[in-house]
Structures are given as structure tokens and as C-alpha cells.
C-alpha positions as semicolon CSV with decimal commas, in nm:
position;residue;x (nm);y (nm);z (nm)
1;X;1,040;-18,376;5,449
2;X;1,259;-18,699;5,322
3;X;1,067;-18,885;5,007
4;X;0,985;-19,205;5,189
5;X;1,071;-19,408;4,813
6;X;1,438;-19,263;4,835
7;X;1,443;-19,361;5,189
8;X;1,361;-19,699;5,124
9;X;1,562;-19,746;4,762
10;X;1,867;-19,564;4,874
11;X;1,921;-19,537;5,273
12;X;2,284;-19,469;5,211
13;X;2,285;-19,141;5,009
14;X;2,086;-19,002;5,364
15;X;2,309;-19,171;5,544
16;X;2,595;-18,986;5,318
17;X;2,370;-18,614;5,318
18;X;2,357;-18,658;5,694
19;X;2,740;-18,693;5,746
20;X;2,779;-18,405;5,494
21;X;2,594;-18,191;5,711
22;X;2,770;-18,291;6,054
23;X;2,434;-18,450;6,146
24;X;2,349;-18,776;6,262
25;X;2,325;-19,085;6,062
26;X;2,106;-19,247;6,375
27;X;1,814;-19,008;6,216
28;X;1,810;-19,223;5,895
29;X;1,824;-19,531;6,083
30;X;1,529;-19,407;6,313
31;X;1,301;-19,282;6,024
32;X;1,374;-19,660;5,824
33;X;1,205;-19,827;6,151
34;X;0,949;-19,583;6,160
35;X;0,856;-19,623;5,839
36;X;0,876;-20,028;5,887
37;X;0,608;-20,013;6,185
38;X;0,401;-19,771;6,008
39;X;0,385;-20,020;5,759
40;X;0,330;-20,317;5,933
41;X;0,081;-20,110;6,176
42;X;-0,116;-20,007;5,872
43;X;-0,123;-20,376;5,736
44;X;-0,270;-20,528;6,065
45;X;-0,558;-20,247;6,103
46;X;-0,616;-20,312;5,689
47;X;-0,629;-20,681;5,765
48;X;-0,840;-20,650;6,059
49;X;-1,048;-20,377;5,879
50;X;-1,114;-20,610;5,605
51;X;-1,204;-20,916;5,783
52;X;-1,436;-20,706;6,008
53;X;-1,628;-20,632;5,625
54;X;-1,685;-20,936;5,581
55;X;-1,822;-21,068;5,846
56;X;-2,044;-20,815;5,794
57;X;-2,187;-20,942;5,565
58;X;-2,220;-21,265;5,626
59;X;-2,451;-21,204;5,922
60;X;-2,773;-21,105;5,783
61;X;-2,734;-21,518;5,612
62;X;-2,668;-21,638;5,953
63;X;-2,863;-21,836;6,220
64;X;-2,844;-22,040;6,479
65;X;-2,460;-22,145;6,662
66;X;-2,327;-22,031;6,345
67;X;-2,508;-21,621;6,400
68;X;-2,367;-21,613;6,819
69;X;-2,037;-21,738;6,662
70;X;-2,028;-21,480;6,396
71;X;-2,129;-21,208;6,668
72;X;-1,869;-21,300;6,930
73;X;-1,643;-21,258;6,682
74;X;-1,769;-20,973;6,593
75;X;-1,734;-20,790;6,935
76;X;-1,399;-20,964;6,966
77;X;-1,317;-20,799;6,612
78;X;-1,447;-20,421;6,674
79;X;-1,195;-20,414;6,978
80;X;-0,902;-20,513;6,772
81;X;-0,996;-20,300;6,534
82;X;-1,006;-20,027;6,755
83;X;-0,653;-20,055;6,896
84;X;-0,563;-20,134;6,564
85;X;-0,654;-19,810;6,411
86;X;-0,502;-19,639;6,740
87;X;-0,182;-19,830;6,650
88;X;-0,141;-19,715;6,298
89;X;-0,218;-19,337;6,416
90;X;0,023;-19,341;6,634
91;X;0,264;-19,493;6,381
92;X;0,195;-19,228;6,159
93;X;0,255;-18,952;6,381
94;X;0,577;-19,086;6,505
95;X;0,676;-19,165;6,152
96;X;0,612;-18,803;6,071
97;X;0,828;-18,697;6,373
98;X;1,142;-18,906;6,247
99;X;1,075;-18,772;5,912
100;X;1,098;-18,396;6,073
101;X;1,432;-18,534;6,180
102;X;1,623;-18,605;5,865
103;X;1,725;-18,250;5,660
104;X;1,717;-18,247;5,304
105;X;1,933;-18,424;5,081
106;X;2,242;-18,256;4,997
107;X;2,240;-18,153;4,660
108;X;2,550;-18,336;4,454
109;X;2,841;-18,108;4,409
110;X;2,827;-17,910;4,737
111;X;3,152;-17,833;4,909
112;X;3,211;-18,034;5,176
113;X;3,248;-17,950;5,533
114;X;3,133;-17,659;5,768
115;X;3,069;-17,216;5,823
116;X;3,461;-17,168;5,695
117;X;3,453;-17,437;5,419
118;X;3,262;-17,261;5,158
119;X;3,437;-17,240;4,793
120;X;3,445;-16,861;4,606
121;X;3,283;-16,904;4,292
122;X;3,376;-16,545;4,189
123;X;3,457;-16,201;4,243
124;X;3,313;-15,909;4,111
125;X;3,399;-15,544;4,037
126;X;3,678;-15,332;4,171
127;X;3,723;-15,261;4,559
128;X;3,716;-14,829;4,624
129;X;4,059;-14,740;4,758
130;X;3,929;-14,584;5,054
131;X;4,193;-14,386;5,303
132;X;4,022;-14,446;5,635
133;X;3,657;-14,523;5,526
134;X;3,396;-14,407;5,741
135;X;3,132;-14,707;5,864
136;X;2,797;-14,707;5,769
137;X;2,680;-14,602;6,124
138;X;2,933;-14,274;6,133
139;X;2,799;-14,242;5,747
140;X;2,460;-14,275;5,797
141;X;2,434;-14,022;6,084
142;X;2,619;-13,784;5,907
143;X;2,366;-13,821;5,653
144;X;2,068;-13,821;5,889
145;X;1,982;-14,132;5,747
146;X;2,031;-14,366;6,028
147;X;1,874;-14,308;6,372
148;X;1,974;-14,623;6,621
149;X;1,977;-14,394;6,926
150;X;1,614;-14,293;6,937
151;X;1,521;-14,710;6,760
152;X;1,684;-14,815;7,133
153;X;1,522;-14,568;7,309
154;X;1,131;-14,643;7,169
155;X;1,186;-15,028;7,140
156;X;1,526;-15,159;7,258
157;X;1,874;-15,255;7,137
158;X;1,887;-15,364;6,749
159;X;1,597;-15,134;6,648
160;X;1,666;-14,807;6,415
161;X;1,500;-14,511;6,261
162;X;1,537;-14,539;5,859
163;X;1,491;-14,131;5,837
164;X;1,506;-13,873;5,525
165;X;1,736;-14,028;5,251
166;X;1,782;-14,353;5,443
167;X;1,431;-14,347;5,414
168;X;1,446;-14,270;5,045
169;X;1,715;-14,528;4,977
170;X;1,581;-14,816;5,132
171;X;1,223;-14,734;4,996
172;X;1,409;-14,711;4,653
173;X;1,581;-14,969;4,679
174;X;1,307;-15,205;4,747
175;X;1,149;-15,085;4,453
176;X;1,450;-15,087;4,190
177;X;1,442;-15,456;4,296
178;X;1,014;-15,529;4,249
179;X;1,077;-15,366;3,876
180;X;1,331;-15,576;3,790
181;X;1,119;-15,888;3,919
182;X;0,828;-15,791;3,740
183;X;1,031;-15,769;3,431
184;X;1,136;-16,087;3,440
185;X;0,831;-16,211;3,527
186;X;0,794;-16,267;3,901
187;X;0,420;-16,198;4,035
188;X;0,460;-15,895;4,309
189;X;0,353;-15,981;4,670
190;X;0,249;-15,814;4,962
191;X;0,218;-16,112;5,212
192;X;0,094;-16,167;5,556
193;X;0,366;-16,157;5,838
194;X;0,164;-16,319;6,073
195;X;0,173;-16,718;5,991
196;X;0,005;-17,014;6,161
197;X;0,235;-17,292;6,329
198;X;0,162;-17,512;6,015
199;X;0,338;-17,270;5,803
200;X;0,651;-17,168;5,978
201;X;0,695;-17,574;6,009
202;X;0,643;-17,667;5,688
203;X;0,893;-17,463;5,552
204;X;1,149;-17,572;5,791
205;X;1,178;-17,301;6,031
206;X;1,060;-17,473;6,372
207;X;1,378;-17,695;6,391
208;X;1,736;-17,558;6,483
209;X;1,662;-17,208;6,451
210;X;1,340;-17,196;6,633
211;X;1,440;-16,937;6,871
212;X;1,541;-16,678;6,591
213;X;1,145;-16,693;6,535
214;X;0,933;-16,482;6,756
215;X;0,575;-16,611;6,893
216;X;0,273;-16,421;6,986
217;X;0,174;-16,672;7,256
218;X;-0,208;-16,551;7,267
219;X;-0,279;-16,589;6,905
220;X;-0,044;-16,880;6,838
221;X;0,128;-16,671;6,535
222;X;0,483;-16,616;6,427
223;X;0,654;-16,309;6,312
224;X;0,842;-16,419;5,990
225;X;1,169;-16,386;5,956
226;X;1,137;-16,389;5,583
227;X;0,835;-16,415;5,293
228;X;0,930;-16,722;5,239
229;X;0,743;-16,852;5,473
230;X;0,404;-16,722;5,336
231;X;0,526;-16,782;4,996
232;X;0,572;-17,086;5,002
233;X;0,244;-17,173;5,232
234;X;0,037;-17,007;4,937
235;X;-0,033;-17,281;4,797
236;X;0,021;-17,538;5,034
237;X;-0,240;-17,818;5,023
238;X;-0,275;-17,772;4,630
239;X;-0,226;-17,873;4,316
240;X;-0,087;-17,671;4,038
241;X;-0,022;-17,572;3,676
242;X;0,331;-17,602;3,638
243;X;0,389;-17,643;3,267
244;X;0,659;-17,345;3,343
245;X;0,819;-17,224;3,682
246;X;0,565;-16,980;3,878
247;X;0,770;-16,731;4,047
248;X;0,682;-16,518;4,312
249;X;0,826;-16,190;4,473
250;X;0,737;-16,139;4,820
251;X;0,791;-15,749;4,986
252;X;0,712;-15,731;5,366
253;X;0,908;-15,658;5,659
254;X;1,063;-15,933;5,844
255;X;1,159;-16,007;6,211
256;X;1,425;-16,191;6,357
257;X;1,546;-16,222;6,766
258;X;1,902;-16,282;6,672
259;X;1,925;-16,507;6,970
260;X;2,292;-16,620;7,022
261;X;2,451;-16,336;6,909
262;X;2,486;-16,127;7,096
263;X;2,780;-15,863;7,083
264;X;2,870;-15,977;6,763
265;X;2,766;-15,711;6,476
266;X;2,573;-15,491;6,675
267;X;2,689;-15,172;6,570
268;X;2,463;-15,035;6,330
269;X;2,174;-15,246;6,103
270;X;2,392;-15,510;6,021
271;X;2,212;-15,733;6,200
272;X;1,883;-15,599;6,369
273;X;1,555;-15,735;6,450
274;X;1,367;-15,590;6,220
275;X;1,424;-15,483;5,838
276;X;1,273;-15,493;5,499
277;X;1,315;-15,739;5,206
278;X;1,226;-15,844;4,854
279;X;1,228;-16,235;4,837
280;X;1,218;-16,418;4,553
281;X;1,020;-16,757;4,557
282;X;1,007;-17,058;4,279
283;X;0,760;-17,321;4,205
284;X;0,913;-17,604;3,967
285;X;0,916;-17,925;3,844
286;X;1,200;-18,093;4,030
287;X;1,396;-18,166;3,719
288;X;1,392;-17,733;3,653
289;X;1,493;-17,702;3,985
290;X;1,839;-17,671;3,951
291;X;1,873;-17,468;3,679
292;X;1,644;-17,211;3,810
293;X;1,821;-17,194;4,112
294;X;2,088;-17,044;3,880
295;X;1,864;-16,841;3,698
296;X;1,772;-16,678;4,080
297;X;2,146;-16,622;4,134
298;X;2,184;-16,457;3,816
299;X;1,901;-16,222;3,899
300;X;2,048;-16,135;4,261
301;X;2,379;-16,045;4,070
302;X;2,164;-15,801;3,819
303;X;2,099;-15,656;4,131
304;X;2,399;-15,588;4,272
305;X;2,542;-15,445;3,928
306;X;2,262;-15,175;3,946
307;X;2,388;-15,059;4,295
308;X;2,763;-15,107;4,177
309;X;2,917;-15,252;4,438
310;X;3,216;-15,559;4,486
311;X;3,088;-15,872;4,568
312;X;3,177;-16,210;4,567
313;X;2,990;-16,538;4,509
314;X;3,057;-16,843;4,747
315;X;2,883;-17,200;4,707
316;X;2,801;-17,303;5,078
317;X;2,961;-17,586;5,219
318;X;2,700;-17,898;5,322
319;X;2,737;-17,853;5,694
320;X;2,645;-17,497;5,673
321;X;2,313;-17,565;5,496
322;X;1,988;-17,466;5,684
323;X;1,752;-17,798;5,686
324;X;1,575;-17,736;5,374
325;X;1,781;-17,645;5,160
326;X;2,005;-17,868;4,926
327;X;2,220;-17,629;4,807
328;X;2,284;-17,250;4,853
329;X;2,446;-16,949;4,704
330;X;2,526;-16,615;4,943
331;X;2,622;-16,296;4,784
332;X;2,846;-16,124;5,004
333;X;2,938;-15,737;4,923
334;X;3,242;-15,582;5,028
335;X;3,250;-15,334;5,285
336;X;3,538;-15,114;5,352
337;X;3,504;-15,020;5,684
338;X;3,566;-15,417;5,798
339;X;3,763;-15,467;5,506
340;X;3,625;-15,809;5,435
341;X;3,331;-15,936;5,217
342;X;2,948;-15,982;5,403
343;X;2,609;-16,176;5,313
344;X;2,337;-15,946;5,158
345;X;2,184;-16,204;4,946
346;X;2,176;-16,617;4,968
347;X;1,927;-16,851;4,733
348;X;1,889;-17,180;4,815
349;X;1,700;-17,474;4,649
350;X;1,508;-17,705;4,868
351;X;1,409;-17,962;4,605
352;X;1,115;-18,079;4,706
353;X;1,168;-18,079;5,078
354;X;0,933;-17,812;5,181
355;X;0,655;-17,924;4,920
356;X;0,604;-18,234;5,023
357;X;0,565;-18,133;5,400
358;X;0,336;-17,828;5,260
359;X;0,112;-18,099;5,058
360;X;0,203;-17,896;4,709
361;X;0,156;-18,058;4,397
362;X;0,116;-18,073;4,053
363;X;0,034;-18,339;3,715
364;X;0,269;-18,518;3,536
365;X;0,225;-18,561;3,211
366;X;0,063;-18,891;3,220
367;X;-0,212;-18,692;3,515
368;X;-0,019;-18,826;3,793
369;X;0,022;-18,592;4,109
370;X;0,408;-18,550;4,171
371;X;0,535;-18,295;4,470
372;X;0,657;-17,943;4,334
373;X;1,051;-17,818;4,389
374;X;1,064;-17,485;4,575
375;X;1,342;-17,225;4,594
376;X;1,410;-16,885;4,709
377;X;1,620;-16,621;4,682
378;X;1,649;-16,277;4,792
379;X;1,655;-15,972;4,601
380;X;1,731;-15,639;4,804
381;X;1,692;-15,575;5,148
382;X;1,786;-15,353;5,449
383;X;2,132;-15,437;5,450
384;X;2,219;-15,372;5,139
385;X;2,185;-14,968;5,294
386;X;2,565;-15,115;5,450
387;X;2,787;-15,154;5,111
388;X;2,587;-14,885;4,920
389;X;2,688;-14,611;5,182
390;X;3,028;-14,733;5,228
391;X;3,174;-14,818;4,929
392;X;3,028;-14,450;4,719
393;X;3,159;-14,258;5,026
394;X;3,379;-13,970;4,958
395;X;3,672;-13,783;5,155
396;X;3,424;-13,538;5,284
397;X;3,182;-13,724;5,435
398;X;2,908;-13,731;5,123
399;X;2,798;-14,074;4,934
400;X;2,711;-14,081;4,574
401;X;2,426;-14,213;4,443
402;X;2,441;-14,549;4,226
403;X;2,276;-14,443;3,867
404;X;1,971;-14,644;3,908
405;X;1,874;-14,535;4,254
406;X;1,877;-14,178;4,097
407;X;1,549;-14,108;4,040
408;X;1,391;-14,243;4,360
409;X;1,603;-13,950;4,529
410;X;1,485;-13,723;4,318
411;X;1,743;-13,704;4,096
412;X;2,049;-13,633;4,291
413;X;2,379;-13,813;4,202
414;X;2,526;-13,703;4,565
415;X;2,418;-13,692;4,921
416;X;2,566;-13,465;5,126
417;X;2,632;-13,467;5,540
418;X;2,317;-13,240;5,685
């Protein structure tokens, strides 16, 4: 949600974010007069409010022509105020509608332009010379560590079976990644995946991706498509200590319809329905907020040095921003099979975008309540399964085993084909 003061002082750097993004400028213009006849709504039913005090209480002094007249007006008054109050209400909820409208403020220094316009940051480690590579899929199978035959026969296309060392891997993984969060300090997180409409919206999910989302009608839940979502609702409503960054790491599963894209990446569990994730999740000061959304990408790319694999770092262009987020980072590994880099991690920092439509706070050092930055970032997930397979494959079909996902297979430095 927009800050209202930068709105008002500065209509032309939204005006500037919005044509960054591809998105209207109209939405700026529409949220300025809805902010105007809250405003002036507010001032009348104030006004009216005020005078309707007062006559209070001059009417117990009173009598005579002077009492009726005070008591017509009265009546008169109670009406007006009425509609008055009705008016501002109805102010305020269209006010919060236009402010729903306008996406965060591009952070200064993101690329211009749209999904292709992205700048390469950097490039990391040396690309396997691979004669032929094997996909993950073929891999996986070979392995018996991928199942998505029998995951389309129990619940449809896009579902797998995780079995024996998939199993193991993933399961490793995950927890190779909540270690190295803990060690740096991040508070370990089991969340709900259920989340009330409240939540999914005030993070920013119920806008142009609503349909990735899926809705249990009869309980009026969502199935998250990542902890963020309860993350960042956890203390929504509140106020909080932030003399230093409080930083959470969220495991759960996560869900996702993939609407609109359909036969693209559907071999395999590149992109599936369901899968499993570490998320990172900042609270900060809003001045912090950009230099621990560094600190998050650093992290991710501790990450991928423990499963030694390529990557590359891209800064995302404006256009290609979801509607929270200021600025974002992707991590795309390199996968031989495609022969091209893909997304297994992104961070992004929302500034205070989803705080203020979450109600989170915290004191300034003079007591004052200011709204909180947030930021996330994820740490290992499901996909990651892709580039680990592929780019330790060997000529014979086996994959070796990154060093620190060693022990969670019981030691062995080598899977072999079943």
C-alpha cells in the first residue's frame, strides 16, 4: 500500500514507478482524488460532528423559542450527521481500493523495462562439459527418485512422487538450508498454509496473480503459494522491537495452479503445483532495508556454493516486478539439459508496502510509531532437485553427491541408477 505523505509530496515519482512498471499512470491520478474526497468527506462529518457537541450542550441552559430552535436543529443535525459519517466511510473504502491500485514504488536503480530486460549482475562457477546430458526427469527415474507417472495418476498432471533418494535429497536439502539460517540467526518456522483473505491481500497476492492462488470456497482459506504470506501476517496488526532486523525462516509446503501456462515446462518438477521451500523473511527499519536485501542475496548464494552448482545473478527489470516488491534479485542455476540458466531463488524488498497494508509497526526513537520494511527471500526449495541432478551427472547414468548433502544420504558421495 502507497504512503499517502509521498503521494501527496511527490505524485510524480508514482507517476514515474508506474511507467517503469508498464502500468498506468491514471492509478496515481485516481488514488490523489480519492484521497482529496476522503479528506474533504472526513472534514464535513468532523465539522458536523463537532457542531452537533455543542449544541449539546447548550440545551440543558435552554428554554423557551430559543430550546425548540436548538432541538430542530438538532434533529436537522443528527441526519446530516448520519449521511455524513456514511459519506466519509465510503470515502475511506474507496480510497483504500485506489490505494490497492498503485504497486510499490520502484526502488531507484532498477533496470528499466520488461521479462527480457533484466541486467546479469554475475556469473558463478564453471559449467560441466556434459556430452549429451541426461534431464532431470530421465535422471531422476533412473535413480528412482522421481515418480510423475503414479503423482498424475493419484492427483493429476503437475503432481510427483519425491521417492527413496529424491526423498533423501530434497528432505536434506531443506535442512542444509534451516542450519545455515539458524546460524546466521534466522528464527525457524513451521507456518500455517491455510491463510485468511486478509492475509493473502495484505501481502499482495490477490491482485494480478490471483488465479495462481487456490481457494477452499467453504472455509474461505487460501493455499499459499509461499511462507511469505504467513510470515509476514505474523505480526500484522502490531508493533515491534526493531532495534535490529528480526528475521524469520519459514519451511512448509507451498501450492501454486500455474494457471496460464500451460505446456510450457511441464516435463518434470520444474514447475508443479505443489513443492517444498525454505523462505527467508525480514523485518526492518526502512532505512536497513536495502542493505539487508543484500545481505539475503548473499545468503541465497552461500547456498548455492554448498550444492556447487553455476549460477548467475540478474537484477530484475521494473516492469517485471510483482506489486510489492521494489526491487528483486533471481538466482538462476544452469541446467545442462536446456542449456540455458533457470530461477531457483529470487529476494525481493517491498519497503514498506506490505507493512503498512498489514498494520505492522514499530517506535522511532523519539516513541513515534513508523511502518516496518519487509523482505523475503528464498533459501532452497524443490527445484533446486533440477541443477543438483543435472549438473553432478556422470556418463553412466549416476549423480554425485555435493559435499554438504553427504551426510543426509548417509554418507554416500555417489548415487547410482537402481
Amino acid at each position: 500500500m502507497i504512503d499517502l505523505r509521498l503521494l501527496r509530496e511527490d505524485p510524480d515519482r508514482l507517476r514515474a514507478s508506474q511507467r517503469a512498471r508498464g502500468e498506468s499512470e491514471g492509478a496515481v491520478d485516481a488514488l490523489l482524488a480519492a484521497d482529496e474526497a476522503r479528506r474533504s468527506a472526513v472534514s464535513r462529518f468532523e465539522a458536523l460532528r463537532a457542531e452537533q457537541k455543542q449544541l449539546g450542550k447548550q440545551m440543558p441552559k435552554a428554554k423557551g423559542e430559543e430550546r425548540e430552535a436548538l432541538l430542530a436543529r438538532t434533529k436537522q443535525l443528527s441526519q446530516q450527521v448520519k449521511e455524513a459519517e456514511s459519506a466519509a466511510n465510503a470515502a475511506d473504502e474507496a480510497l483504500r481500493r485506489a490505494q490497492m491500485a498503485v504497486s510499490n514504488v520502484v526502488e531507484e536503480g532498477a533496470p528499466p523495462g520488461g521479462e527480457d530486460d533484466f541486467v546479469v549482475l554475475r556469473e558463478v562457477g564453471r559449467k560441466p562439459e556434459i556430452a549429451n546430458p541426461r534431464d532431470h526427469l530421465e535422471l531422476g527415474e533412473a535413480l528412482g527418485a522421481i515418480d510423475v507417472e503414479r503423482g498424475a495418476k493419484v492427483s493429476g498432471s503437475r503432481f510427483y512422487y519425491l521417492t527413496g533418494v529424491g526423498a533423501l535429497l530434497q528432505m536434506g536439502l531443506l535442512q542444509l538450508a534451516m542450519q545455515q539460517a539458524v546460524e546466521h540467526g534466522l528464527t525457524p518456522v513451521v507456518p500455517p498454509v491455510l491463510v485468511k483473505p486478509e492475509s493473502m491481500e495484505g501481502t499482495g497476492f490477490l491482485g494480478a496473480h490471483a488465479s495462481e492462488i487456490y481457494r477452499l470456497e467453504a472455509d474461505d482459506l487460501y493455499l499459499v503459494g509461499t511462507s511469505e504470506v504467513p510470515l509476514a501476517a505474523y505480526h500484522s496488526g502490531e508493533i515491534l522491537d526493531l532495534d535490529g532486523p528480526m528475521r524469520y525462516a519459514g519451511w512448509s509446503t507451498c501450492f501454486r495452479r500455474e494457471a496460464g501456462s500451460y505446456g510450457k515446462d511441464v516435463r518434470g518438477i520444474l514447475r508443479v503445483h505443489q513443492f517444498d521451500k525454505i523462505e527467508m523473511f525480514s523485518y526492518v527499519r526502512p532505512e536497513e532495508a536495502h542493505d539487508e536485501h543484500l545481505r539475503l542475496l548473499a545468503w541465497q548464494e552461500e547456498m548455492l556454493a554448498k550444492v556447487e552448482v553455476p549460477y548467475r545473478v540478474i537484477d530484475v527489470a521494473a516492469g517485471d516486478l510483482g506489486s510489492s516488491a521494489a526491487r528483486k534479485y533471481d538466482i538462476e542455476a544452469w541446467v545442462p539439459s536446456q542449456g540455458r540458466y533457470r530461477e531457483v531463488t529470487s529476494t525481493s524488498n517491498c519497503t514498506t508496502f506490505q507493512a503498512r497494508r498489514l498494520n505492522i509497526r514499530y517506535r522511532d526513537a523519539e516513541g513515534r510509531t513508523q511502518t516496518a520494511a519487509t523482505l523475503n527471500g528464498t533459501l532452497a526449495t524443490t527445484r533446486w532437485l533440477i541443477p543438483i541432478l543435472e549438473n553432478h551427472q556422470q556418463p553412466d547414468g549416476s549423480v554425485r553427491v555435493p559435499k554438504a548433502l553427504q551426510s543426509f544420504l548417509g554418507g554416500r558421495d555417489v548415487i547410482e541408477p537402481r
